[in-house]
LUMMAR-980682 format. One record per residue: residue number from 1; residue in one letter; x, y, z of N, C-alpha, C, CB in turn. Coordinates in steps of 0.05 Angstrom, whole numbers. Glycine has a CB too. Layout:
REM residues N
SITE/NUM/A/X/Y/Z/X/Y/Z/X/Y/Z/X/Y/Z
...
***
This chain:
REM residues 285
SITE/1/X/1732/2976/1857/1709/2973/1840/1714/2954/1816/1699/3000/1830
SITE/2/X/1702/2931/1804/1696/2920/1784/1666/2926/1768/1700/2895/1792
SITE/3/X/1674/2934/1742/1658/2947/1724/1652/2912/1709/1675/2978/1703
SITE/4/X/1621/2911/1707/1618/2886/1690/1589/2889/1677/1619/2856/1709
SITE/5/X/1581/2871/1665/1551/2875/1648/1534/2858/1659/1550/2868/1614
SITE/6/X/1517/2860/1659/1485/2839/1667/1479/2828/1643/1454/2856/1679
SITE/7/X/1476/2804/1644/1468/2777/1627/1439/2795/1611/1458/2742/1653
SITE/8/X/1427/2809/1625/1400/2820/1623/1408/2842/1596/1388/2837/1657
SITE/9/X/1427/2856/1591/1437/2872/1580/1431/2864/1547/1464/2874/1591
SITE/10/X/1441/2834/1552/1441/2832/1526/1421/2797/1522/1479/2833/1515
SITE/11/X/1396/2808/1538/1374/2788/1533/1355/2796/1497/1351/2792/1565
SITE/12/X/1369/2814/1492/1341/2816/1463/1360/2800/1443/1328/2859/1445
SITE/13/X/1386/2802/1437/1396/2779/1428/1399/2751/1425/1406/2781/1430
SITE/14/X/1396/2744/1459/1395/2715/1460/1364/2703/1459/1410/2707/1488
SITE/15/X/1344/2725/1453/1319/2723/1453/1319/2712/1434/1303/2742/1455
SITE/16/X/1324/2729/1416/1322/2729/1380/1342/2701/1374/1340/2765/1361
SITE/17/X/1351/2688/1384/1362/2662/1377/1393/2674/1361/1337/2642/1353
SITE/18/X/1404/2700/1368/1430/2709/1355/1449/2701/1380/1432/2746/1345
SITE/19/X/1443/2697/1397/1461/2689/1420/1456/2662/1433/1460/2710/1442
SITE/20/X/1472/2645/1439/1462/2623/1460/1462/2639/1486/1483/2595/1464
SITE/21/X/1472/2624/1511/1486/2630/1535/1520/2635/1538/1478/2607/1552
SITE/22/X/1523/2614/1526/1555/2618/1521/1554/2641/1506/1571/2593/1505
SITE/23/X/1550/2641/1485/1549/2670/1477/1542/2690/1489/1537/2674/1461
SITE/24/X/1519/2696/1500/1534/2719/1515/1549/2718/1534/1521/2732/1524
SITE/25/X/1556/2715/1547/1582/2708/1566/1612/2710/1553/1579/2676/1575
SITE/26/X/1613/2702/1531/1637/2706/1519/1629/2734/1510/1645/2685/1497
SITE/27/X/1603/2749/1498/1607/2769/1483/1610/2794/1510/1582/2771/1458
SITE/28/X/1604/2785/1536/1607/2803/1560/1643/2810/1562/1593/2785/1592
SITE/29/X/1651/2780/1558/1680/2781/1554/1693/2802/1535/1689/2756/1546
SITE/30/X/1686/2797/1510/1697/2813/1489/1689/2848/1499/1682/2801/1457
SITE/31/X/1679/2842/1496/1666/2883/1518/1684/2893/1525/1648/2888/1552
SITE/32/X/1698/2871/1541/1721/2886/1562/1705/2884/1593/1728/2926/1551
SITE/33/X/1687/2868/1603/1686/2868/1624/1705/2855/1645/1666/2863/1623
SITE/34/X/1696/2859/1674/1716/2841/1683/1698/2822/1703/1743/2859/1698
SITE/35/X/1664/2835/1706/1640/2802/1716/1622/2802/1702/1622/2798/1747
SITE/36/X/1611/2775/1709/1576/2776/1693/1567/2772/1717/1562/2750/1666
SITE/37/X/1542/2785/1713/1519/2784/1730/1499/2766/1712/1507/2814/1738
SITE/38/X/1487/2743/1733/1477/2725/1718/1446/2732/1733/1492/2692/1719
SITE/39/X/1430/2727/1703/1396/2742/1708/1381/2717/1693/1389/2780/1687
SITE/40/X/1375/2698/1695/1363/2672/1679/1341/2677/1667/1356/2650/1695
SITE/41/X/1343/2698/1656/1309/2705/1634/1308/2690/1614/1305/2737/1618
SITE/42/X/1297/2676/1612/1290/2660/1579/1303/2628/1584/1311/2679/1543
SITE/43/X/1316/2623/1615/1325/2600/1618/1331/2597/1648/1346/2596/1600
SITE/44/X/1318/2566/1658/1317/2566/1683/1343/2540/1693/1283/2560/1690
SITE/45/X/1358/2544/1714/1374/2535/1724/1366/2503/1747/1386/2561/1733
SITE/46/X/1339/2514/1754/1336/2490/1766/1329/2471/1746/1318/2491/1786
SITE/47/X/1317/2468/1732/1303/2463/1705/1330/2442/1689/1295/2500/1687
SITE/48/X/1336/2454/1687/1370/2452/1663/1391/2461/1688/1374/2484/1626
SITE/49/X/1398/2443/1696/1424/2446/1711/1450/2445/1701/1426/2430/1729
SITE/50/X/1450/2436/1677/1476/2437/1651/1484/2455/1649/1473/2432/1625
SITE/51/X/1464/2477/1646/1470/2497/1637/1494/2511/1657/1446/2510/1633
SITE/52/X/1488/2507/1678/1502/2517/1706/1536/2504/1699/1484/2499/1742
SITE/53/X/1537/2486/1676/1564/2480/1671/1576/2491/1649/1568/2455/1668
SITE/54/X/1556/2518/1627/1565/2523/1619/1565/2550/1622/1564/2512/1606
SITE/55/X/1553/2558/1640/1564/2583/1649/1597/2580/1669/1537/2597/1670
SITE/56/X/1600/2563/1682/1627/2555/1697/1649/2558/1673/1626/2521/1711
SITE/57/X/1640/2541/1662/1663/2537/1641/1667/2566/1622/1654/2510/1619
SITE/58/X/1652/2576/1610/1650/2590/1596/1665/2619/1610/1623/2587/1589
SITE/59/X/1655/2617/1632/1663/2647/1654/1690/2637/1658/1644/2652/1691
SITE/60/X/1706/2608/1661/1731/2608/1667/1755/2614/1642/1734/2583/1681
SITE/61/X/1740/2593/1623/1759/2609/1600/1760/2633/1591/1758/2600/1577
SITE/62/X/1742/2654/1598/1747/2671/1589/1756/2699/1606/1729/2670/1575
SITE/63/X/1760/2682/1638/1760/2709/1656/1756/2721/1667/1760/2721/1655
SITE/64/X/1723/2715/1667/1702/2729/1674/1690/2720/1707/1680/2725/1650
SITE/65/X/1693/2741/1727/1683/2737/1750/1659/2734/1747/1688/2755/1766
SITE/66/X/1639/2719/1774/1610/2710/1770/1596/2730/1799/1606/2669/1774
SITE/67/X/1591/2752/1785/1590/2771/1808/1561/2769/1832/1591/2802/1790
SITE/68/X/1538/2763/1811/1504/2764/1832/1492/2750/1805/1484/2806/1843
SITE/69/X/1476/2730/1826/1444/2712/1812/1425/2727/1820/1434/2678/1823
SITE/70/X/1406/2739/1793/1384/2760/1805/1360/2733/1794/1381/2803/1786
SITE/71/X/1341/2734/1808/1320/2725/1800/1293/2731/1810/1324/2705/1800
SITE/72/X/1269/2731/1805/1246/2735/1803/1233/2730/1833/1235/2719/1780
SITE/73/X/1215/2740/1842/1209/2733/1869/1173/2742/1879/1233/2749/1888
SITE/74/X/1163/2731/1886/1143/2749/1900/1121/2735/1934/1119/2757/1871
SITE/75/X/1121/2756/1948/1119/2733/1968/1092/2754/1979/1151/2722/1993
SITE/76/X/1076/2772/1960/1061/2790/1971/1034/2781/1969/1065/2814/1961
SITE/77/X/1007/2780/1985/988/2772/1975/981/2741/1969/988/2785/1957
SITE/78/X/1002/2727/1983/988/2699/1978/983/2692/2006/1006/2674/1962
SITE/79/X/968/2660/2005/962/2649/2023/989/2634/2036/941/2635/2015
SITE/80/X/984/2627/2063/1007/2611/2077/1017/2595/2066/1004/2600/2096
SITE/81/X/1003/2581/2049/1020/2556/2034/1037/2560/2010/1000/2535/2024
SITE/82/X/1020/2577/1996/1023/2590/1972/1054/2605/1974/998/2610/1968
SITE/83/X/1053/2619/1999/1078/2638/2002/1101/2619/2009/1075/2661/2027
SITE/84/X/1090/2594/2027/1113/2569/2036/1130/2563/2009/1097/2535/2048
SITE/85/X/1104/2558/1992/1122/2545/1970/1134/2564/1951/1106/2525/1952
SITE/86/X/1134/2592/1950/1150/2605/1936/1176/2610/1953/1136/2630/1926
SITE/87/X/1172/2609/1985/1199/2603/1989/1218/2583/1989/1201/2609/2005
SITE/88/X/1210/2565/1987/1220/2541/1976/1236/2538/1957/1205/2529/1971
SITE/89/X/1228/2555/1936/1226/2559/1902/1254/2572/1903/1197/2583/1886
SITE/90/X/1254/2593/1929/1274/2614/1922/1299/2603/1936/1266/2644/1932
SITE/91/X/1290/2585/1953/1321/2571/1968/1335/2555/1953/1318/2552/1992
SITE/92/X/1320/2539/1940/1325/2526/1911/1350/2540/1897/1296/2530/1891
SITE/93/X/1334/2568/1886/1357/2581/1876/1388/2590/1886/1348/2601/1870
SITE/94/X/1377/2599/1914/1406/2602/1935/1424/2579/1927/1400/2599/1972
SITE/95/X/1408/2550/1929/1427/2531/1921/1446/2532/1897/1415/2512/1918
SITE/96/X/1431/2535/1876/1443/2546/1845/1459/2576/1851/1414/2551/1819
SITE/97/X/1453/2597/1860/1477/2607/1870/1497/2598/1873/1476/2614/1887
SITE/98/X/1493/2586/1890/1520/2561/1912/1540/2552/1889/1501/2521/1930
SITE/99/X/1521/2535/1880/1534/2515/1853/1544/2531/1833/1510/2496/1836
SITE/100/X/1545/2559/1836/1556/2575/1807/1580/2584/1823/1534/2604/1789
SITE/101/X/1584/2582/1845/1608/2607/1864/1595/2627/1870/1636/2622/1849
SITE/102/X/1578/2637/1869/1568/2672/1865/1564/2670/1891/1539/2685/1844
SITE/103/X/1565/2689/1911/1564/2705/1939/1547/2726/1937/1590/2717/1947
SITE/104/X/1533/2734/1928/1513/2749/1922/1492/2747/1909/1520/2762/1914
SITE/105/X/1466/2751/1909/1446/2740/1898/1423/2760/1907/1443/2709/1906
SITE/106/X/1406/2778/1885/1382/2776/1890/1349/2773/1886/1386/2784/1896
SITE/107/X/1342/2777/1902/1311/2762/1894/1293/2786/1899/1299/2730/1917
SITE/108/X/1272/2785/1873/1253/2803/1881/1235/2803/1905/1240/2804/1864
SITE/109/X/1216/2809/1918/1209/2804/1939/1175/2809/1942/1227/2818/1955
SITE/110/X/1171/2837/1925/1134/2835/1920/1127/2850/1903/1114/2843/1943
SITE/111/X/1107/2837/1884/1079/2858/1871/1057/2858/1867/1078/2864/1852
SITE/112/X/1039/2891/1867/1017/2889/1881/1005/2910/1862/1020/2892/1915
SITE/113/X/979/2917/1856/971/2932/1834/966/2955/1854/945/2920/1813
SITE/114/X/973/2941/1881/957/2972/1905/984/2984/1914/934/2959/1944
SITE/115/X/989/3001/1897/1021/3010/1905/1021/3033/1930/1037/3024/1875
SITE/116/X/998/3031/1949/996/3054/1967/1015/3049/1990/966/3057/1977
SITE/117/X/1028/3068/2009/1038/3057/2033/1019/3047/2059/1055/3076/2042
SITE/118/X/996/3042/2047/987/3034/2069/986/3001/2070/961/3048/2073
SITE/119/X/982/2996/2047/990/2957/2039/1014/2956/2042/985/2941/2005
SITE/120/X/1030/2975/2043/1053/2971/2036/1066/2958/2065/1065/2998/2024
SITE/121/X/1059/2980/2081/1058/2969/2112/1044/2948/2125/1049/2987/2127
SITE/122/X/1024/2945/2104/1013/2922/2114/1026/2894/2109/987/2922/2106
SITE/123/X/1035/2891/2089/1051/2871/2077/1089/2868/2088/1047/2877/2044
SITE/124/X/1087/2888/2099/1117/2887/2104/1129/2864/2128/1124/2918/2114
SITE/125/X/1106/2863/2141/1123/2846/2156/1130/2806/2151/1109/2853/2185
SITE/126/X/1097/2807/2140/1103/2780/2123/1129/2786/2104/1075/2771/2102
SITE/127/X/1125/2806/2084/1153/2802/2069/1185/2797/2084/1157/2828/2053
SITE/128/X/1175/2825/2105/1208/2814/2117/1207/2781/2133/1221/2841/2146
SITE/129/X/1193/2771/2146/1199/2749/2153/1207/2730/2131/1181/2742/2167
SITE/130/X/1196/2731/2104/1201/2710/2081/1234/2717/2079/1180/2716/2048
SITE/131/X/1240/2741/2073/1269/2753/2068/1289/2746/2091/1269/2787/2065
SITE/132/X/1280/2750/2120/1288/2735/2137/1306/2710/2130/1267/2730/2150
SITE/133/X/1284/2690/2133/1286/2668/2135/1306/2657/2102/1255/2657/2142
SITE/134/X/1297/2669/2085/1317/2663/2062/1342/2673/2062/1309/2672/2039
SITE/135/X/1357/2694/2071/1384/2701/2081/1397/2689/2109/1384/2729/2083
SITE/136/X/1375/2671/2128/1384/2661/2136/1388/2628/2125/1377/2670/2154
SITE/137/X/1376/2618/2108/1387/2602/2093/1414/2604/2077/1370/2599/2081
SITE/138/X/1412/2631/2063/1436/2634/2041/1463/2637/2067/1431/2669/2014
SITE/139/X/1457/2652/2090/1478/2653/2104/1499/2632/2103/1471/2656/2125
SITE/140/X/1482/2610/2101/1501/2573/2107/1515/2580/2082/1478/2533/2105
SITE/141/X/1510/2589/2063/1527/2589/2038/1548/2601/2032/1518/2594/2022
SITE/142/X/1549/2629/2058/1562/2648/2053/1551/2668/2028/1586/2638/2050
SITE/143/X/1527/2664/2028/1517/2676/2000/1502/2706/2012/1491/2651/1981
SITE/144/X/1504/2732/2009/1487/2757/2019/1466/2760/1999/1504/2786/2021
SITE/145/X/1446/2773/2005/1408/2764/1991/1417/2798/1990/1368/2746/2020
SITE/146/X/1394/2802/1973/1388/2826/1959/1357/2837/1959/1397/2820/1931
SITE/147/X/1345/2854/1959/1328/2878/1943/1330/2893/1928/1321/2891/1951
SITE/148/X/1332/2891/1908/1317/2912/1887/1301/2929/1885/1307/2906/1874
SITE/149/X/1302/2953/1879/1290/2976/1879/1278/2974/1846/1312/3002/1888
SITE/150/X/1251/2952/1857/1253/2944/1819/1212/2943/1828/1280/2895/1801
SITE/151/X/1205/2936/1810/1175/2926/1808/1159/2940/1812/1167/2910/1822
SITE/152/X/1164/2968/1818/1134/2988/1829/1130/2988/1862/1101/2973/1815
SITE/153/X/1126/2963/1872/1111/2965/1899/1131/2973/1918/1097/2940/1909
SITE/154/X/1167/2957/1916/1179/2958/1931/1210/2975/1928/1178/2934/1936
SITE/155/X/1200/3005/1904/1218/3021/1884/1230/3043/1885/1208/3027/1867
SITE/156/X/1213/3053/1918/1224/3082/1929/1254/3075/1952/1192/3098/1951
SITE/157/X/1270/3084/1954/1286/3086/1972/1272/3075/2002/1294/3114/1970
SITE/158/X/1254/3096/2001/1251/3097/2038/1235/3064/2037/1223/3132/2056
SITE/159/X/1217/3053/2019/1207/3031/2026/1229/3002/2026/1184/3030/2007
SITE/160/X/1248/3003/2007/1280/2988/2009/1294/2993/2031/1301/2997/1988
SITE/161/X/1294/3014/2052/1306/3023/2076/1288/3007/2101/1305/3057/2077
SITE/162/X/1266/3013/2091/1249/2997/2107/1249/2965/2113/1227/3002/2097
SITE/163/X/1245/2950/2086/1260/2931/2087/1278/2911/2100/1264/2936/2079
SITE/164/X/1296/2934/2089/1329/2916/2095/1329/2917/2128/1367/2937/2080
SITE/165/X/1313/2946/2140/1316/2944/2169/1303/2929/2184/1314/2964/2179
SITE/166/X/1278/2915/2169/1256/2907/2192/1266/2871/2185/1212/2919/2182
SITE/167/X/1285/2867/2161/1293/2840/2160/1318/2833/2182/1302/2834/2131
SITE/168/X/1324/2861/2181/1353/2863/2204/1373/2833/2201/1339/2864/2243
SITE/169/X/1383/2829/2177/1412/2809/2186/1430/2821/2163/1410/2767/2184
SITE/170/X/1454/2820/2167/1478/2836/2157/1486/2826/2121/1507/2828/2182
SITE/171/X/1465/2800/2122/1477/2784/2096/1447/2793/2078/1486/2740/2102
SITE/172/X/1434/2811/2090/1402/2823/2066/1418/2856/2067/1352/2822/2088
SITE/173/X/1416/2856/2034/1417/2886/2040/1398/2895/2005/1461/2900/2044
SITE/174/X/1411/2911/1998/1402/2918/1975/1419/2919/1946/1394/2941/1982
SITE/175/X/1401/2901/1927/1420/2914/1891/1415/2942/1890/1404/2900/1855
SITE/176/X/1429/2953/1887/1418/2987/1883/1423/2999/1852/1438/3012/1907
SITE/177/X/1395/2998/1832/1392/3002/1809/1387/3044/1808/1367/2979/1800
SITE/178/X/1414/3051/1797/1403/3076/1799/1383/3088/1780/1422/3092/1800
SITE/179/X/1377/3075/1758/1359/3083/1749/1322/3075/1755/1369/3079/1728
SITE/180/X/1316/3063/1769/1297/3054/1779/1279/3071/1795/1305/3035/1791
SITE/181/X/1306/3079/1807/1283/3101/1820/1268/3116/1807/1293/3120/1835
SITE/182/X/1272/3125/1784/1253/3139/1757/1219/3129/1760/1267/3125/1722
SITE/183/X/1226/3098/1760/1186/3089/1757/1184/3093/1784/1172/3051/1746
SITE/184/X/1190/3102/1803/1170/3116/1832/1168/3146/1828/1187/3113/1867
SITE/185/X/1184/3150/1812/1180/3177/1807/1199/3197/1827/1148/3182/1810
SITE/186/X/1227/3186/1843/1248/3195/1856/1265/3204/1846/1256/3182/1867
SITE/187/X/1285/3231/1851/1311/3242/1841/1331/3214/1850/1320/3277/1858
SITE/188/X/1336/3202/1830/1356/3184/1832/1384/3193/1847/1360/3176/1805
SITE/189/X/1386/3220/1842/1414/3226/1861/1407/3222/1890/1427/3260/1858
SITE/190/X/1389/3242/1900/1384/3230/1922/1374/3206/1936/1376/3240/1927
SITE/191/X/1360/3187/1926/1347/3157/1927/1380/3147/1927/1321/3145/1896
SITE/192/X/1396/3146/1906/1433/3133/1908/1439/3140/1941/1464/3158/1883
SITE/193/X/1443/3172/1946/1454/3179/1970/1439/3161/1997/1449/3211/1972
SITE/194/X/1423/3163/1996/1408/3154/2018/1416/3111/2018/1369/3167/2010
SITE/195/X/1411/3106/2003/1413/3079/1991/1447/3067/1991/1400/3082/1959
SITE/196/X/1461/3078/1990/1485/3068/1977/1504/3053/2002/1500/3096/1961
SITE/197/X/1500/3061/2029/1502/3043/2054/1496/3020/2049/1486/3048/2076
SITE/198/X/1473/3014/2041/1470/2977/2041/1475/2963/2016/1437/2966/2047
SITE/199/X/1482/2981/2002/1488/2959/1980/1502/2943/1977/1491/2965/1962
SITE/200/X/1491/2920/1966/1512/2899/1965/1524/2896/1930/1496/2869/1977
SITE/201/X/1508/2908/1916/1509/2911/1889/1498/2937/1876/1496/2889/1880
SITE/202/X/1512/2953/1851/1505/2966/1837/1501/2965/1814/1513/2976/1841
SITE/203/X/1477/2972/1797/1466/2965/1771/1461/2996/1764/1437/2942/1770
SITE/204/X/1478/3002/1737/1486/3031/1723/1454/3025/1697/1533/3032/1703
SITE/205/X/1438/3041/1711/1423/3041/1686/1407/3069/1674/1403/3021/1691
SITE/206/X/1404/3077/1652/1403/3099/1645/1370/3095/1629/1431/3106/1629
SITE/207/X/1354/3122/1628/1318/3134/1629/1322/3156/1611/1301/3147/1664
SITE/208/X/1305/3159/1589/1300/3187/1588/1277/3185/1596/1303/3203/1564
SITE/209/X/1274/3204/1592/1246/3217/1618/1225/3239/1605/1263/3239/1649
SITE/210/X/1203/3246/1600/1186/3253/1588/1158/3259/1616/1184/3231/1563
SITE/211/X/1143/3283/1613/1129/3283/1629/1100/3267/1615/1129/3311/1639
SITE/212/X/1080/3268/1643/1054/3251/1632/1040/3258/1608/1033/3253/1652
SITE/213/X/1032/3285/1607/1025/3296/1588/1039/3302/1565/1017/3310/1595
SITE/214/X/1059/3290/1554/1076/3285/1527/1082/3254/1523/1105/3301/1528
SITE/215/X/1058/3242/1512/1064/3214/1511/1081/3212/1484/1036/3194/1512
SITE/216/X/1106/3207/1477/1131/3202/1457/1123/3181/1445/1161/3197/1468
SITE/217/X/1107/3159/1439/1091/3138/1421/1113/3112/1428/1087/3150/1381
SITE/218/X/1121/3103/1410/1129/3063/1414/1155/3071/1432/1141/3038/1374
SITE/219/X/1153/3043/1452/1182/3046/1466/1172/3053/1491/1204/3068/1454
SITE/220/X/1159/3068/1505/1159/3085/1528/1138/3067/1543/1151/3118/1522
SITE/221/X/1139/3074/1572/1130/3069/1592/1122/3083/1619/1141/3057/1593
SITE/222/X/1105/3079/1631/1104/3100/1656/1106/3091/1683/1079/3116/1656
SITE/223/X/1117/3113/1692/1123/3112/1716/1101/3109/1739/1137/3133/1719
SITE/224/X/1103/3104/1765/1085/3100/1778/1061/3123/1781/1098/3093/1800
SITE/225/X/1083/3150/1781/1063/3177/1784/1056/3181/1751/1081/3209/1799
SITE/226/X/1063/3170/1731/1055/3165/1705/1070/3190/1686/1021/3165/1704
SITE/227/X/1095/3189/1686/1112/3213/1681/1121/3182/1657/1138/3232/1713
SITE/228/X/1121/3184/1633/1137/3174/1609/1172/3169/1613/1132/3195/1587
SITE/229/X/1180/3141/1608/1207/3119/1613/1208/3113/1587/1205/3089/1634
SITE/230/X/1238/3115/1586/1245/3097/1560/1279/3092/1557/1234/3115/1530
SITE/231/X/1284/3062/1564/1311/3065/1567/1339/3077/1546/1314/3040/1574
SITE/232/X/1362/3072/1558/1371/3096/1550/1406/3075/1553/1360/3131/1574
SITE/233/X/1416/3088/1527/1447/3074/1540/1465/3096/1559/1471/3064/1511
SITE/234/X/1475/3077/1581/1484/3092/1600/1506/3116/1591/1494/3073/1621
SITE/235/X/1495/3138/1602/1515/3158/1601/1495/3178/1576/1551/3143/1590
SITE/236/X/1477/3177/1562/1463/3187/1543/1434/3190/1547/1468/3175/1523
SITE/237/X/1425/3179/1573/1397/3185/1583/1400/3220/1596/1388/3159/1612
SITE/238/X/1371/3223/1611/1366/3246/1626/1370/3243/1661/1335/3255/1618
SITE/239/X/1393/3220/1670/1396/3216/1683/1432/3224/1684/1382/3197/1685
SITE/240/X/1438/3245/1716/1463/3261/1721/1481/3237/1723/1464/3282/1748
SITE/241/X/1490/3222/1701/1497/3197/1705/1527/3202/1719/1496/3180/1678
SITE/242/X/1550/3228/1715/1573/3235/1722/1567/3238/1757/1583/3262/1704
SITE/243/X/1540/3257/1767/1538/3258/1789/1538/3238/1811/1524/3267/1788
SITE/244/X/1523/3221/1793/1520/3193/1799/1547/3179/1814/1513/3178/1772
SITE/245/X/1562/3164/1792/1583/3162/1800/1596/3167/1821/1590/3168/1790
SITE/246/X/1605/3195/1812/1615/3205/1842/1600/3205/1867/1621/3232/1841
SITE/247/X/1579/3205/1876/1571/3191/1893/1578/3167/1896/1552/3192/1892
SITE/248/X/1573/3144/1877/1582/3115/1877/1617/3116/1890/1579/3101/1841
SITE/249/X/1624/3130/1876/1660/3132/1870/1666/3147/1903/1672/3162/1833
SITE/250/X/1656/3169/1911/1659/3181/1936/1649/3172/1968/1647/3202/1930
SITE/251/X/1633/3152/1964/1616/3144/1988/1640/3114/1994/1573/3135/1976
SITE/252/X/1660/3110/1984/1677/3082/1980/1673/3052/1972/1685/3078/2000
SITE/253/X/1648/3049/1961/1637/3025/1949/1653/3015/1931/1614/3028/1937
SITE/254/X/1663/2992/1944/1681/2985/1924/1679/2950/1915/1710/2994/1935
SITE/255/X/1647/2956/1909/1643/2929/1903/1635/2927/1863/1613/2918/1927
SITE/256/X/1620/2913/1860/1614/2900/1834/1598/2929/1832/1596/2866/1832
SITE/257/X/1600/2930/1796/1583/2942/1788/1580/2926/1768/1584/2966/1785
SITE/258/X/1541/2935/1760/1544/2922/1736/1530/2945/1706/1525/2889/1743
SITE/259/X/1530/2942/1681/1511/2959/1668/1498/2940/1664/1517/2975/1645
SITE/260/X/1468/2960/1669/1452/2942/1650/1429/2954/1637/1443/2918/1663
SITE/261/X/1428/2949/1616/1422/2965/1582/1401/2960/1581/1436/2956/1553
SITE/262/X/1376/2970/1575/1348/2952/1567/1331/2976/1539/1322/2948/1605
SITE/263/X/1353/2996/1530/1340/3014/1516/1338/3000/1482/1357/3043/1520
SITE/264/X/1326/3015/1462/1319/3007/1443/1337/3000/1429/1306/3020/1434
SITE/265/X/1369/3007/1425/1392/3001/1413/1393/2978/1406/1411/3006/1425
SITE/266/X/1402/2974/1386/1422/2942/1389/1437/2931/1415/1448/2943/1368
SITE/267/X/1424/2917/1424/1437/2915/1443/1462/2910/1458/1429/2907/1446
SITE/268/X/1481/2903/1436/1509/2896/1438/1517/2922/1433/1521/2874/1418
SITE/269/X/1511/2939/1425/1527/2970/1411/1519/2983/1445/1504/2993/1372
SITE/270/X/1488/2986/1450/1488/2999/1468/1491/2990/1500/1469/3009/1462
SITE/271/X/1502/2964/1502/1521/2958/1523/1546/2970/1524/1526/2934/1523
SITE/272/X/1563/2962/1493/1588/2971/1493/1587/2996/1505/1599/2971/1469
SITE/273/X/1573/3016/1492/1577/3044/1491/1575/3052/1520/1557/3060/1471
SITE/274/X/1549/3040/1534/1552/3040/1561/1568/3047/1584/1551/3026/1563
SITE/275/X/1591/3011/1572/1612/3002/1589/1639/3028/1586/1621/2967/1576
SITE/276/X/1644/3032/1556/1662/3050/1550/1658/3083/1576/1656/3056/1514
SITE/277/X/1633/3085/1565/1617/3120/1578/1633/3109/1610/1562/3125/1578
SITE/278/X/1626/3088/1626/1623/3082/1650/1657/3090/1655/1611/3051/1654
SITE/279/X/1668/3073/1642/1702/3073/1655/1717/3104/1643/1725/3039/1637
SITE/280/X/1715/3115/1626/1714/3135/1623/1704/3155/1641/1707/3134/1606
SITE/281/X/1682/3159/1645/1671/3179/1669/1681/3173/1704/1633/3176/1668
SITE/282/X/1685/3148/1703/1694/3133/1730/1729/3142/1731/1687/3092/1726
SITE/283/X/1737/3140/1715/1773/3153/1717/1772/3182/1708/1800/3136/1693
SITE/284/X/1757/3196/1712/1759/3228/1707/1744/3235/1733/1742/3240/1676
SITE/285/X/1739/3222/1750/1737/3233/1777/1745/3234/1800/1726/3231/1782
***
């Protein structure tokens, strides 16, 4: 296992103009990580391809493995052309993958305000053919494609199982965010268990949790069944984050992990504290 941070972790800093890119990257370093997970929020790689030299550089002096490129995706609800050219968009990125080293990469895949399973089925097979055809692109790269258990439509376990099976090739599997399962409104221990076969990546993220009828005021958010979110630094949410683990730690995954932080904290404090909680609870089991 390699324990590392997501670029995403510490986006309210580089928002606020207290961080460049290099900066964070070096400040992932100082943490004590040992990858970054690169998430391009607030800066696009096809766009600025420089930048892609200073993440290289920046990750080599300081150490830092280049673990997964997550980026944005949606291929649900458009027209034929419309959907052509967002795949297009996303092979693009496979390329910039390529060009960073990273072997892992993933892309969101759909959202839809009709979060029922019956669109859900209806849309699935266009999605998997788009997902298809994009891991069989990244394949030439040696690069494995991803799902996320992220966005609402595509957030439950069994609909990510669904997925990865109806795309059927060995290089699509899943990022598996254990805290995510929260906005479907899933016991994250079990949604991990079931999930933790295909992963190709793990993202440690921590919820407290509040029911519908106790709305807690600024900060919060709801879940799909409308049960109150509000992130949390890992290891200090209402999520069995030790249980967790050991599932992660017991099932033999012994790939990347990453944290990633999105609660109200400072965001550099509540990464650290995170990363510390993580390796700590991870060698006591």
């Amino acid at each position: 296992m390699k324990l590392g941070i997501s670029t995403y972790s510490l986006h309210a800093a580089f928002a606020a103009g207290e961080l460049t890119l290099k900066g964070v990257l070096e400040t992932i370093a100082d943490l004590g990580a040992e990858h970054a997970e690169i998430v391009p929020l607030g800066f696009n790689l096809i766009d600025n391809p420089e930048l892609m030299d200073v993440i290289l550089q920046t990750a080599a002096d300081r150490g830092l493995e280049l673990s997964n490129y997550a980026i944005g995706a949606n291929f649900a609800g458009l027209e034929t052309e419309m959907r052509r050219k967002e795949m297009e968009r996303v092979k693009r990125e496979v390329e910039v993958c390529a060009a960073l080293g990273i072997q892992r990469m993933r892309h969101d895949v759909a959202s839809s305000p009709d979060l029922s399973i019956v669109h859900f089925l209806e849309e699935l097979p266009q999605l998997a053919d788009a997902c298809r055809e994009i891991a069989d692109y990244a394949s030439g790269f040696g690069i494995t494609t991803s799902v996320e258990n992220h966005g609402y439509f595509i957030q439950h376990s069994d609909r990510v199982q669904a997925l990865v099976s109806a795309v059927d090739r060995e290089n699509f599997r899943t990022t598996l965010d254990v805290g995510n399962f929260l906005c479907a409104d899933e016991n994250p221990l079990t949604a991990v268990a079931g999930n933790l076969k295909m992963a190709s990546m793990v993202h440690l993220k921590d919820f407290y949790v509040r029911p519908q009828d106790r709305h807690p005021g600024e900060g919060w958010f709801q879940s799909s069944g409308g049960n109150w979110l509000r992130g949390a630094i890992v290891g200090q949410g209402d999520i069995d984050m030790p249980r967790v683990l050991r599932l992660v730690k017991e099932s033999g995954y012994d790939g990347y992990i990453s944290i990633e932080f999105e609660g109200m904290e400072e965001c550099r404090k509540g990464t650290r504290l995170g990363l510390e909680y993580v390796k700590r609870t991870w060698n006591a089991i």
